[in-house]
N, CA and C atoms as a LAMMPS dump frame, in Angstrom:
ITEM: TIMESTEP
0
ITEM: NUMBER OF ATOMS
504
ITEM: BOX BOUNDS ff ff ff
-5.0000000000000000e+02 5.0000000000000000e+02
-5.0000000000000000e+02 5.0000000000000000e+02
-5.0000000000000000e+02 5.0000000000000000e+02
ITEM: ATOMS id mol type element x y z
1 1 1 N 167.364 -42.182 -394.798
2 1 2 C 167.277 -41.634 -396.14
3 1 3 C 168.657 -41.567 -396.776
4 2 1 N 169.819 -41.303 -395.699
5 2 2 C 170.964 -41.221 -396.654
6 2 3 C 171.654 -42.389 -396.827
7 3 1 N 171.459 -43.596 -396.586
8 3 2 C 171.479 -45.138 -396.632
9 3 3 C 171.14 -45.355 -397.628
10 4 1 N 169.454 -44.952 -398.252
11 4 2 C 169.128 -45.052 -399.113
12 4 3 C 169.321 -44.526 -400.645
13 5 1 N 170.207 -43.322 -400.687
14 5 2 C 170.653 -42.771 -401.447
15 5 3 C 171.957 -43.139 -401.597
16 6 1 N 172.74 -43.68 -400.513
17 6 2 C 174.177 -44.154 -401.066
18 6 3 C 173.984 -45.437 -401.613
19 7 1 N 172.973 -46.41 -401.254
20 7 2 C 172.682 -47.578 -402.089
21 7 3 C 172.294 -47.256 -403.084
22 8 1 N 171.477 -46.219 -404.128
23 8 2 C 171.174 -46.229 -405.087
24 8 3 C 171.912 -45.913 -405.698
25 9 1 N 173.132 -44.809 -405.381
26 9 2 C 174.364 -44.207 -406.14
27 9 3 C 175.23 -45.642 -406.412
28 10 1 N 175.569 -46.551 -405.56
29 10 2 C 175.915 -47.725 -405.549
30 10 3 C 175.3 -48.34 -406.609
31 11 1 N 174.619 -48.734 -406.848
32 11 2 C 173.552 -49.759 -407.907
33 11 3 C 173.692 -49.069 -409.065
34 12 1 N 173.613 -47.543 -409.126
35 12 2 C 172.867 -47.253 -410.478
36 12 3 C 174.606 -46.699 -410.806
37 13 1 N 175.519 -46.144 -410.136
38 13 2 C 177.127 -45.957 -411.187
39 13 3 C 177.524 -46.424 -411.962
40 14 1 N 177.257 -47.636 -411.91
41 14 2 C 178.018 -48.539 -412.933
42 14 3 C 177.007 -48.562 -413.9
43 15 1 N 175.806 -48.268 -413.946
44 15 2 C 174.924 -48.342 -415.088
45 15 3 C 174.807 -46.81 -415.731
46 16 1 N 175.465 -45.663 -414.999
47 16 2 C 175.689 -45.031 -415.713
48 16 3 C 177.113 -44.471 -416.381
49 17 1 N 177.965 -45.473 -415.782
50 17 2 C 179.201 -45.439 -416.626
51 17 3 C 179.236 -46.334 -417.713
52 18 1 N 177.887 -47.353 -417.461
53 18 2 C 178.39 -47.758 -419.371
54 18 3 C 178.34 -49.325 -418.894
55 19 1 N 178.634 -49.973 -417.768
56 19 2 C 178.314 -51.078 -417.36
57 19 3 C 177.059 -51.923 -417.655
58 20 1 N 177.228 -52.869 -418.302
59 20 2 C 175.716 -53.681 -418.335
60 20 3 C 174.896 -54.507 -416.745
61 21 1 N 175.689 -54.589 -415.99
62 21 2 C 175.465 -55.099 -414.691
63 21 3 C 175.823 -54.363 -413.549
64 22 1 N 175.16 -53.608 -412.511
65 22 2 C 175.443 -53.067 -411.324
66 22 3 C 176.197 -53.914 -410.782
67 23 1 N 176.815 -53.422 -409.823
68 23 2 C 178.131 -54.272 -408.826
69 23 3 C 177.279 -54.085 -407.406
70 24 1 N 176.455 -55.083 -406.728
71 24 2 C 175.83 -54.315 -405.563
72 24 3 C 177.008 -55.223 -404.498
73 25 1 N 177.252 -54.156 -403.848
74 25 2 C 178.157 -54.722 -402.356
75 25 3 C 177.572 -55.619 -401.908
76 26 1 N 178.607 -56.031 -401.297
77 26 2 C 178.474 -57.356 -400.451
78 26 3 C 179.064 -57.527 -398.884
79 27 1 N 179.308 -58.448 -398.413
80 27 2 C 179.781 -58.341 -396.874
81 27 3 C 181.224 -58.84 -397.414
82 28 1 N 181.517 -59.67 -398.285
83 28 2 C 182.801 -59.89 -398.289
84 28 3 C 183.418 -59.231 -399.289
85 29 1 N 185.159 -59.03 -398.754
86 29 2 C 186.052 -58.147 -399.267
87 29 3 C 186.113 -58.905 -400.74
88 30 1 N 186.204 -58.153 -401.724
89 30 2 C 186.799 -57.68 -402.783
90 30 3 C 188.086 -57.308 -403.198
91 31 1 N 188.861 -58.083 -404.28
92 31 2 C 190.864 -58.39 -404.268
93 31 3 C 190.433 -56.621 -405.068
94 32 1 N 191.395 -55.857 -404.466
95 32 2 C 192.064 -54.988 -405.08
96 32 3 C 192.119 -54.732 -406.334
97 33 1 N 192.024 -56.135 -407.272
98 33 2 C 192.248 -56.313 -408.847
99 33 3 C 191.622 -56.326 -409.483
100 34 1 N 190.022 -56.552 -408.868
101 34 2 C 189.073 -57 -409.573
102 34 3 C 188.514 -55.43 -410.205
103 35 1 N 188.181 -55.895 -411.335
104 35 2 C 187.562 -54.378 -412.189
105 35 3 C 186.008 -55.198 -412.502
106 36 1 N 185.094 -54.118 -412.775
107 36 2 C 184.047 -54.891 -413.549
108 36 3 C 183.884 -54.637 -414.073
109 37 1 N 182.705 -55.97 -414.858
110 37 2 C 182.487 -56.677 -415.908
111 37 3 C 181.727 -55.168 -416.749
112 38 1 N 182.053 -55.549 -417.94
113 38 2 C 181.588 -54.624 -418.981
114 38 3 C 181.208 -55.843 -420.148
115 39 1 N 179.86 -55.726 -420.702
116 39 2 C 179.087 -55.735 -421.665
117 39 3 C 177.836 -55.225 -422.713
118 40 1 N 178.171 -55.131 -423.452
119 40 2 C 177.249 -54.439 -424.513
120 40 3 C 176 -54.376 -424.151
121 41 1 N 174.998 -52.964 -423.824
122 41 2 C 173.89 -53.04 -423.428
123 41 3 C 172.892 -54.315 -424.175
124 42 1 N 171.53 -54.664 -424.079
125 42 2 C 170.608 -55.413 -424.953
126 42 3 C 170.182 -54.08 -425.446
127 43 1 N 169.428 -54.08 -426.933
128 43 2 C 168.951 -53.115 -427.558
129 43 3 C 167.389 -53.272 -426.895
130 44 1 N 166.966 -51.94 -427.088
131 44 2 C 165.341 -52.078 -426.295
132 44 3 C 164.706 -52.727 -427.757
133 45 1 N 163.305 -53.11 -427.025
134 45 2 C 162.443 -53.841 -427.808
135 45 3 C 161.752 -52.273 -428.672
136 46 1 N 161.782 -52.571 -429.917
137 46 2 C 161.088 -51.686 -430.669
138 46 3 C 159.867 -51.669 -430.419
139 47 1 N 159.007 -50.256 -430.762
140 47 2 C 157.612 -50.121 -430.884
141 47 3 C 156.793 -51.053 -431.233
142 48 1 N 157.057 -51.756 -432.349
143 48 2 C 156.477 -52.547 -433.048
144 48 3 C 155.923 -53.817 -432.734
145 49 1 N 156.84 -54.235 -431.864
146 49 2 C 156.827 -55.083 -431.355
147 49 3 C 155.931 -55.74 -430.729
148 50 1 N 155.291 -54.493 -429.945
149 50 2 C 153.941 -55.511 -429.298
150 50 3 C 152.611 -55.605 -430.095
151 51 1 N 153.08 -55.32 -431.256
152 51 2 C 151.713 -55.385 -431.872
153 51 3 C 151.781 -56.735 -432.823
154 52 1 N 152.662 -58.164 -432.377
155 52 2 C 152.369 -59.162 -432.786
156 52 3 C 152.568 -59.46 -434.271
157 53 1 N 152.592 -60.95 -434.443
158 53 2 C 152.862 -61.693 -435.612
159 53 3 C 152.061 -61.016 -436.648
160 54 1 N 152.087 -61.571 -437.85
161 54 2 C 151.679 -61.484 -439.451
162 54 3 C 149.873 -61.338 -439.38
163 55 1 N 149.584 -60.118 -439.608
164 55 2 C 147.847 -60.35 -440.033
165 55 3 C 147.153 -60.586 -441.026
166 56 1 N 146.353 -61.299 -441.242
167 56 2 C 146.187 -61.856 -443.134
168 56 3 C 144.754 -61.16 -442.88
169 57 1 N 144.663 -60.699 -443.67
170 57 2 C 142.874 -60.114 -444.148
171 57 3 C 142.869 -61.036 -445.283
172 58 1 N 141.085 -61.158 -446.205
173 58 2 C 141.442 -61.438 -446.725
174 58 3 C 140.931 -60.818 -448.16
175 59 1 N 140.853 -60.961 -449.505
176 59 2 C 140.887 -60.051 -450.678
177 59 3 C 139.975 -60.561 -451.369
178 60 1 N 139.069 -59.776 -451.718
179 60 2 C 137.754 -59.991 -452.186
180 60 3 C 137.733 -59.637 -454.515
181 61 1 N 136.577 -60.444 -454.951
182 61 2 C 136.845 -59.681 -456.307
183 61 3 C 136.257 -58.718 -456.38
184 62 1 N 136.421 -58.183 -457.695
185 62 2 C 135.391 -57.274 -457.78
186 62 3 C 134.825 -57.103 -459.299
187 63 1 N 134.324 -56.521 -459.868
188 63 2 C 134.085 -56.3 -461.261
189 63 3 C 133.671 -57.756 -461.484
190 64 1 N 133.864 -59.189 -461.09
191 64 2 C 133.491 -60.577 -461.923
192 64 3 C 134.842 -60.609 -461.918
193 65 1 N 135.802 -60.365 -461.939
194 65 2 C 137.1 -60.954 -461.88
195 65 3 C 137.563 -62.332 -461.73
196 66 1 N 137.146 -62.861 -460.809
197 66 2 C 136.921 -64.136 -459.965
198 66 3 C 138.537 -64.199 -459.323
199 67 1 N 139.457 -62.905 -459.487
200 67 2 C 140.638 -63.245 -458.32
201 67 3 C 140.471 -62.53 -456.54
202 68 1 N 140.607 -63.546 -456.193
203 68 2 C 141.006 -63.892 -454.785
204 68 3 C 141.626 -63.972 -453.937
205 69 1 N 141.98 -64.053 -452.782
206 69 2 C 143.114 -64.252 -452.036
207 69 3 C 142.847 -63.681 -450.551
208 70 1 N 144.595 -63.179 -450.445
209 70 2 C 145.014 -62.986 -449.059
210 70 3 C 145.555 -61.901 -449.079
211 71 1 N 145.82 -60.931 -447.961
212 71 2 C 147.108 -59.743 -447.948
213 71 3 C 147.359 -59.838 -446.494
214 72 1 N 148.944 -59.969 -446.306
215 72 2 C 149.703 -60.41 -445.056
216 72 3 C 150.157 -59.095 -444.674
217 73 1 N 150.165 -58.324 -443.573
218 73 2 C 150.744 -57.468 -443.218
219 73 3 C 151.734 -57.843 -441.907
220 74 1 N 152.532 -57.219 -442.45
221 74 2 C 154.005 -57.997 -441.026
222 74 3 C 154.966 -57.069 -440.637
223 75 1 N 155.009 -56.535 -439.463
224 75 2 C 155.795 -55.817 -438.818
225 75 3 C 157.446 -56.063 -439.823
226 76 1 N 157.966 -54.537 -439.885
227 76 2 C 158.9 -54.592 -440.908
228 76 3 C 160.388 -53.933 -440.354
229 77 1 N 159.914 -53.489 -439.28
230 77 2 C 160.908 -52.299 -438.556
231 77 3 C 160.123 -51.471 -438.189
232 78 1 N 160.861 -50.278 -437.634
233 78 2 C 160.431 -49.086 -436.754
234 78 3 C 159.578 -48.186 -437.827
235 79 1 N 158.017 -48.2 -437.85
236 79 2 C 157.422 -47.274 -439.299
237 79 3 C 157.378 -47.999 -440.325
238 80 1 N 157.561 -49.138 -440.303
239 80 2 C 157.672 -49.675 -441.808
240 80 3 C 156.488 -51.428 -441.485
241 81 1 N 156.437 -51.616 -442.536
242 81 2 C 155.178 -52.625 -442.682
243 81 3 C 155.598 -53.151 -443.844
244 82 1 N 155.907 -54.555 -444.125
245 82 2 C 155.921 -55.647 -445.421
246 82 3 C 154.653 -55.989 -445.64
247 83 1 N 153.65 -56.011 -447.008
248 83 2 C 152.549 -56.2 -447.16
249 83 3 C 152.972 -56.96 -448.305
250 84 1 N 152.287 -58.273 -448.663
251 84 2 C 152.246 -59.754 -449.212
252 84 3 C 150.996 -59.951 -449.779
253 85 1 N 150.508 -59.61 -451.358
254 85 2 C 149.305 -59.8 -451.703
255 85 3 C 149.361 -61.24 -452.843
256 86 1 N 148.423 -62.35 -452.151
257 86 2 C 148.406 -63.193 -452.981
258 86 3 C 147.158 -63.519 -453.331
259 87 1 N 146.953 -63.946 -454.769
260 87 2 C 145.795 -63.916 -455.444
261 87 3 C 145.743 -65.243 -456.031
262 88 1 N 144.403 -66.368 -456.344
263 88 2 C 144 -66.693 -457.082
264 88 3 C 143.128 -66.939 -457.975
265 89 1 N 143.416 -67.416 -459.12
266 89 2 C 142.645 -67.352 -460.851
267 89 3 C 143.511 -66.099 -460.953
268 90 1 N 144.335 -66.132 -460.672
269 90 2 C 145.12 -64.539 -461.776
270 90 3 C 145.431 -64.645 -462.793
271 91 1 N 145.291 -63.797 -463.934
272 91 2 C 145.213 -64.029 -465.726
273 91 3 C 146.473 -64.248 -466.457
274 92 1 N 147.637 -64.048 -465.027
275 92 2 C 148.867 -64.179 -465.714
276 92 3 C 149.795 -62.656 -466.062
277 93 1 N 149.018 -61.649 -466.228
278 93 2 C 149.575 -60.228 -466.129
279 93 3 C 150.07 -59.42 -465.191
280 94 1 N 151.391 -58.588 -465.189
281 94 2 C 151.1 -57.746 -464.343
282 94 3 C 149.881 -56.913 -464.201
283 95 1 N 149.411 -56.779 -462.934
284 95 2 C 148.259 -55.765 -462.223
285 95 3 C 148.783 -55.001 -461.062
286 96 1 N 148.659 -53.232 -461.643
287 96 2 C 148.997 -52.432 -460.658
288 96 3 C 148.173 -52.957 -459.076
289 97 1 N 149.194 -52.506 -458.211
290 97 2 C 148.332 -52.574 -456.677
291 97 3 C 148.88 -51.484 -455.838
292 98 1 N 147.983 -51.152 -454.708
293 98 2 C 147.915 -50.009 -454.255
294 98 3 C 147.534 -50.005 -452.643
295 99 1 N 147.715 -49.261 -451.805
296 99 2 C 146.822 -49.245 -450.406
297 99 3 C 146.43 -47.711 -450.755
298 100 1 N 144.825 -47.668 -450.801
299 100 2 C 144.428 -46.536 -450.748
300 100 3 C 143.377 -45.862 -449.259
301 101 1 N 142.919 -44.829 -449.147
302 101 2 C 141.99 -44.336 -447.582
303 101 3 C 140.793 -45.042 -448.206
304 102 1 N 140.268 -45.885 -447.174
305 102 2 C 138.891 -46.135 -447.723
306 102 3 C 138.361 -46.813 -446.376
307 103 1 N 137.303 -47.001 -446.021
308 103 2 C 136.93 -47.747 -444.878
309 103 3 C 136.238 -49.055 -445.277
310 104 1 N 135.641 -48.996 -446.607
311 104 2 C 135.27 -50.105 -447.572
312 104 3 C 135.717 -50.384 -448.852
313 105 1 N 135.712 -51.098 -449.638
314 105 2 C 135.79 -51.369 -450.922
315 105 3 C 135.58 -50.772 -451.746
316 106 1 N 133.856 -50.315 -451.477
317 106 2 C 133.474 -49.355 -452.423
318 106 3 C 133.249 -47.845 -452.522
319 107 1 N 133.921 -47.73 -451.149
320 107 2 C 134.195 -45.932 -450.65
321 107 3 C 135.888 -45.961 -450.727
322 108 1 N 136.352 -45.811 -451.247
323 108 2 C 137.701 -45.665 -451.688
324 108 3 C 138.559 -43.955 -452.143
325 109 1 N 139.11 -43.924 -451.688
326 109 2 C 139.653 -42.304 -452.124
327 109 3 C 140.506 -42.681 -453.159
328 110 1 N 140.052 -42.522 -454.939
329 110 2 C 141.085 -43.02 -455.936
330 110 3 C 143.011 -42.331 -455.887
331 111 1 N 143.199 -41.292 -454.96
332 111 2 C 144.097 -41.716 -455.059
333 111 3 C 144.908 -42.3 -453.904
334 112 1 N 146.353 -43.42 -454.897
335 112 2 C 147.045 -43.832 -453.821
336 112 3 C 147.643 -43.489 -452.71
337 113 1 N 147.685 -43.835 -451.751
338 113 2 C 148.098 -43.656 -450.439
339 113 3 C 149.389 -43.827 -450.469
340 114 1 N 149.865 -45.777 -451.019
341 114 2 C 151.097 -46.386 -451.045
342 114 3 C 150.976 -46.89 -452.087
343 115 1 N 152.088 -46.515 -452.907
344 115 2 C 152.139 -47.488 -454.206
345 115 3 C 152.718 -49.432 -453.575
346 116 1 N 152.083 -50.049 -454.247
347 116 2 C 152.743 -51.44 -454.096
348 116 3 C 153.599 -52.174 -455.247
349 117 1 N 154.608 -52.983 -455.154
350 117 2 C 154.887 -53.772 -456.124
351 117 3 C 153.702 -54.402 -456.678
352 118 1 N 153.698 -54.652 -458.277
353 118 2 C 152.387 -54.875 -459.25
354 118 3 C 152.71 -56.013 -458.821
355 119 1 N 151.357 -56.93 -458.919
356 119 2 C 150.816 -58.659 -458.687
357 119 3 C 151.574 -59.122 -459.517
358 120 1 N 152.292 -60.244 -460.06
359 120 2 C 152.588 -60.727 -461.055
360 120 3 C 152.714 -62.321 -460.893
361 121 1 N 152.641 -63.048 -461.757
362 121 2 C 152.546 -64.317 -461.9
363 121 3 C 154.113 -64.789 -461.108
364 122 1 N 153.416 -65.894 -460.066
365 122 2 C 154.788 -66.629 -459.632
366 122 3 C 154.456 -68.212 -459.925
367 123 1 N 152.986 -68.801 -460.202
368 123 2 C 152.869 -70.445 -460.886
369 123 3 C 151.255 -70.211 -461.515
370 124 1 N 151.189 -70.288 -462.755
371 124 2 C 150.356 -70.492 -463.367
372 124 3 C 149.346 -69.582 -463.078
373 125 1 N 148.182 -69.843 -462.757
374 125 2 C 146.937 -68.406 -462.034
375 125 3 C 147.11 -68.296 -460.58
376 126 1 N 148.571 -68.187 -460.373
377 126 2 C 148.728 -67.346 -459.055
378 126 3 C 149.321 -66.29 -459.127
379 127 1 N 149.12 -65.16 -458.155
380 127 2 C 149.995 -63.922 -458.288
381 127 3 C 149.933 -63.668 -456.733
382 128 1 N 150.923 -62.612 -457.159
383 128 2 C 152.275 -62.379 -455.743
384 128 3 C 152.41 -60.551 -455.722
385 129 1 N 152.549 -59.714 -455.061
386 129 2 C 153.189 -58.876 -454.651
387 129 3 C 153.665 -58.692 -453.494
388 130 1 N 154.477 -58.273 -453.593
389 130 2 C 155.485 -58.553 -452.118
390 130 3 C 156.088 -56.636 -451.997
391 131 1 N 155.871 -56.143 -451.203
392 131 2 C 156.229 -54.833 -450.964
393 131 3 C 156.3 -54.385 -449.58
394 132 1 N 157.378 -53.642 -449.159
395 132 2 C 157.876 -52.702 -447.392
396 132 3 C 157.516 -51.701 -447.895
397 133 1 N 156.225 -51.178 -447.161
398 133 2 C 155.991 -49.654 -447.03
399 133 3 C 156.458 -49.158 -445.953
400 134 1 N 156.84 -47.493 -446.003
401 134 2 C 157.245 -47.144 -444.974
402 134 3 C 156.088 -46.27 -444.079
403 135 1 N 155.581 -46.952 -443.108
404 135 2 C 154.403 -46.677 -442.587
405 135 3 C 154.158 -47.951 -441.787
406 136 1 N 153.484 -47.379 -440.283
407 136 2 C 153.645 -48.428 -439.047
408 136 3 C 152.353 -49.61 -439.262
409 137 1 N 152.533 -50.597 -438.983
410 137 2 C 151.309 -51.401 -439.39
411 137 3 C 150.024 -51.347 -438.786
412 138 1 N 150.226 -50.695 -437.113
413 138 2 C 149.174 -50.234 -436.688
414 138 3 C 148.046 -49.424 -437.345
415 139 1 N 148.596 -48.348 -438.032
416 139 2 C 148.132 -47.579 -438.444
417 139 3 C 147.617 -47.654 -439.641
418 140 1 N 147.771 -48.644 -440.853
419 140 2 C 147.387 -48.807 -442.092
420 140 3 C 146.61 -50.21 -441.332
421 141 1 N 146.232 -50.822 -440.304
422 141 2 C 145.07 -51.421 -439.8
423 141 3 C 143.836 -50.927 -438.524
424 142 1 N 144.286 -49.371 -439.223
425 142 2 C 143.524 -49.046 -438.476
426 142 3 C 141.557 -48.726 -438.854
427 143 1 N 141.539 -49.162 -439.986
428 143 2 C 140.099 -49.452 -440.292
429 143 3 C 139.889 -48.554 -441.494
430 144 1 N 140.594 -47.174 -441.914
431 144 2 C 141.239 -46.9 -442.932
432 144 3 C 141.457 -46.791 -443.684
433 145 1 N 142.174 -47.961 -444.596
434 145 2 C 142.963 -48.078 -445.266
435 145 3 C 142.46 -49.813 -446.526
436 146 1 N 142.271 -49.588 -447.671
437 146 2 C 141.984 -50.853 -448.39
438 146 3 C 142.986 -51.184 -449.01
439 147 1 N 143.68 -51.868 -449.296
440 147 2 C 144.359 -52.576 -450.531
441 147 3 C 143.696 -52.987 -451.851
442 148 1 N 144.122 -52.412 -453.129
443 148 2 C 143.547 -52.307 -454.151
444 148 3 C 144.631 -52.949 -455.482
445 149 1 N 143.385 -53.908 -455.719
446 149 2 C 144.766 -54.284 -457.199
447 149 3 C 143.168 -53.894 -458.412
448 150 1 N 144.28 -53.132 -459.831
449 150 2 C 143.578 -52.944 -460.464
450 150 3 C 144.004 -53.534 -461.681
451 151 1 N 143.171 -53.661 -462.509
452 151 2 C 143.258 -54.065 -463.812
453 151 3 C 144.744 -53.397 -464.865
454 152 1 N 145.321 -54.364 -465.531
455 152 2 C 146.169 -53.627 -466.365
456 152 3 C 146.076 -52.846 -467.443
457 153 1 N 146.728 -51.829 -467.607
458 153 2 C 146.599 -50.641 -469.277
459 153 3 C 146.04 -49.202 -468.206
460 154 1 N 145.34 -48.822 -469.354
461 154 2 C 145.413 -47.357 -468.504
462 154 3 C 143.878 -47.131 -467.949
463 155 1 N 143.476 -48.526 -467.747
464 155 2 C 142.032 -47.915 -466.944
465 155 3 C 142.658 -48.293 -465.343
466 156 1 N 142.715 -47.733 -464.28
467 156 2 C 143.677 -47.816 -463.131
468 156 3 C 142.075 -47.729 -462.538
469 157 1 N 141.322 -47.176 -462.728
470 157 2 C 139.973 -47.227 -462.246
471 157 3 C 139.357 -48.698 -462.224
472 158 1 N 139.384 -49.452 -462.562
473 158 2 C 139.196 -50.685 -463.124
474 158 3 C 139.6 -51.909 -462.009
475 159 1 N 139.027 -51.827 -460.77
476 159 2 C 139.566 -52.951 -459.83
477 159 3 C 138.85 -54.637 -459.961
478 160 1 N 139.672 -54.953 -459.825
479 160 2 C 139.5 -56.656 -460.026
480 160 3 C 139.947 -57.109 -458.658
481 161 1 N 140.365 -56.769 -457.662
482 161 2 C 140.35 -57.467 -456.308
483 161 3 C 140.749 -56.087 -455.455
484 162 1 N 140.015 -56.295 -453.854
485 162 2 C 140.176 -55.314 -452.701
486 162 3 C 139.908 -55.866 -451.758
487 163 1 N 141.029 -55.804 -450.607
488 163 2 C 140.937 -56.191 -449.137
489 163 3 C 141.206 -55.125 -448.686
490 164 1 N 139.939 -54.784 -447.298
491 164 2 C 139.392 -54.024 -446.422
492 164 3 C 140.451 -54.383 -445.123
493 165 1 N 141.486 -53.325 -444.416
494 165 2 C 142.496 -53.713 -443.555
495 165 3 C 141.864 -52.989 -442.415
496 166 1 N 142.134 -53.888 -441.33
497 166 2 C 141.409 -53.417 -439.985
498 166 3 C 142.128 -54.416 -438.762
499 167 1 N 142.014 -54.289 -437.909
500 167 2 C 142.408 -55.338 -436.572
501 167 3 C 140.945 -56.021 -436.222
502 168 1 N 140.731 -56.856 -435.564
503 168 2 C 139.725 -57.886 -435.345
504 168 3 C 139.19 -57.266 -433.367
């Protein structure tokens, strides 16, 4: 047992003085001069991480609208989530967008959860919002949560496209 404890004091010193590599003994002597190696730990893998590449749901109309599309959700950092709403037949206007609590489309809690950057024209009847919420992506796919773009002026009630966010 005390073999075993002077080998571990051995192995693990240098990793707790700050060393990136243990020095484990050896049978042969060691020059007097030699110091060791010191390098910058690796940073640990964030949370986020294992929860994988870009998820596209995809975005339904509503009202007769006839816009369409996609919404990309993509790991953004630690709590944070980039969400990517692209639409087509879009009329060319900005249109507020939103992630609100809803488990469907048409059960929706009107108010917002996350405000989003508004849709806006990037080629002809396409539209774009591009927005980092701060909030983990797990959790706004957790079955939840809808993405809502609504009509422009002051009817905000007024949706013209909604994708239902969930994991598969």
């Amino acid at each position: 047992m005390k073999r075993f404890l002077i080998a571990l004091l051995v192995v693990t010193a240098p990793l707790l003085a700050g060393t990136a590599q243990a020095q484990v003994p050896s049978d042969e002597a060691t020059p007097a001069a030699a110091t060791p190696t010191t390098a910058p730990l690796e940073p640990m893998p964030l949370p986020y991480a294992s929860l994988g590449p870009t998820v596209i749901r995809g975005v339904q109309e509503k009202n007769n609208s006839g816009e369409v599309g996609t919404v990309a959700l993509t790991p953004a950092g630690l709590n944070k989530t980039h969400v990517v709403i692209d639409l087509r037949s879009f009329p060319g206007h900005a249109q507020p967008a939103h992630i609100h609590r809803g488990k469907a489309c048409d059960s929706v809690d009107p108010k917002p959860a996350f405000l989003l950057h508004d849709v806006v024209s990037t080629n002809g009847h396409l539209g774009r919002s591009d927005t980092t919420v701060n909030y983990p992506m797990d959790r706004l796919l957790s079955g939840n949560y809808v993405v809502d773009v609504h009509a422009r002026g002051s009817d905000s009630t007024h949706d013209v496209a909604c994708g239902e966010l969930y994991l598969r």
